[in-house]
C-alpha positions, 0 to 999 in steps of 0.5 A, spaced: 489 484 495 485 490 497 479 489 492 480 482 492 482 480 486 489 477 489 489 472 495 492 475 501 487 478 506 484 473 510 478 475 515 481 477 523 479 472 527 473 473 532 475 477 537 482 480 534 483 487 531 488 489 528 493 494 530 492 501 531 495 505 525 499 509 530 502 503 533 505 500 527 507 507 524 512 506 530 514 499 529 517 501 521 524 501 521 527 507 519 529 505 511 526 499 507 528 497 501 523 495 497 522 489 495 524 485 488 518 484 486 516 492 486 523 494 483 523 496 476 528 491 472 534 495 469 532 495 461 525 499 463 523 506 460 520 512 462 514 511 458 513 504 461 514 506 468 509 511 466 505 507 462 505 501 468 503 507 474 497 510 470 495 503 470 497 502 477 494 508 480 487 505 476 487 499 479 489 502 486 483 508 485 478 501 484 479 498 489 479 503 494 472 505 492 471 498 491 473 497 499 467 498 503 468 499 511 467 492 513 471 489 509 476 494 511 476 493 518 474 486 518 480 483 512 487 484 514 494 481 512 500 478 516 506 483 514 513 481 517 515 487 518 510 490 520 505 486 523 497 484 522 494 490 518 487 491 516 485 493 509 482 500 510 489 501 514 491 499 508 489 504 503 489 509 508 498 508 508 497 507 499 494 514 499 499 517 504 505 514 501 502 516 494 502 523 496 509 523 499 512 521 492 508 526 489 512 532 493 518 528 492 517 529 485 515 536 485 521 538 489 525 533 485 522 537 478 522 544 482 530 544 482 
């Protein structure tokens, strides 16, 4: 979505923006499940998680460099939780939440 290559994002009508990151940040409740289509199914190995993350964070990384500025601030998608949010805040949210899982992982690895 954030390259294009999906469907989804669709240009912010003249005149509207998106909310602030800080406001949406605040509408998030406390604790989300992800959904089904993000959940491993019960017979996937490590090295398929593995596997299927580098290739994740390949894509991830060519379409952030792929996003240039007015894209990102002009397209935005329609969450139902969160709200209309455009691709740049986005990005910004995926590598945040890429580096909390990180640190969960060290900490988790660090016992």
């Amino acid at each position: 979505m954030i390259s294009g290559e999906l469907p989804g994002a669709k240009p912010l009508p003249e005149g509207e923006s998106a909310k602030p990151w800080s406001e949406i940040v605040a509408a998030i409740p406390g604790k989300l499940e992800a959904g089904k289509r993000v959940q491993p199914p019960a017979d996937v190995t490590r090295d398929d998680v593995l596997r299927r993350l580098e290739e994740a964070a390949a894509k991830m990384d060519a379409a952030l460099a792929g996003l240039d500025a007015e894209r990102g601030a002009r397209y935005a998608i329609t969450h139902p939780v969160v709200g209309t949010v455009c691709l740049a805040d986005i990005g910004d949210w995926a590598v945040a939440h890429t580096i909390r899982h990180n640190a969960q992982a060290k900490r988790v690895l660090g016992r």
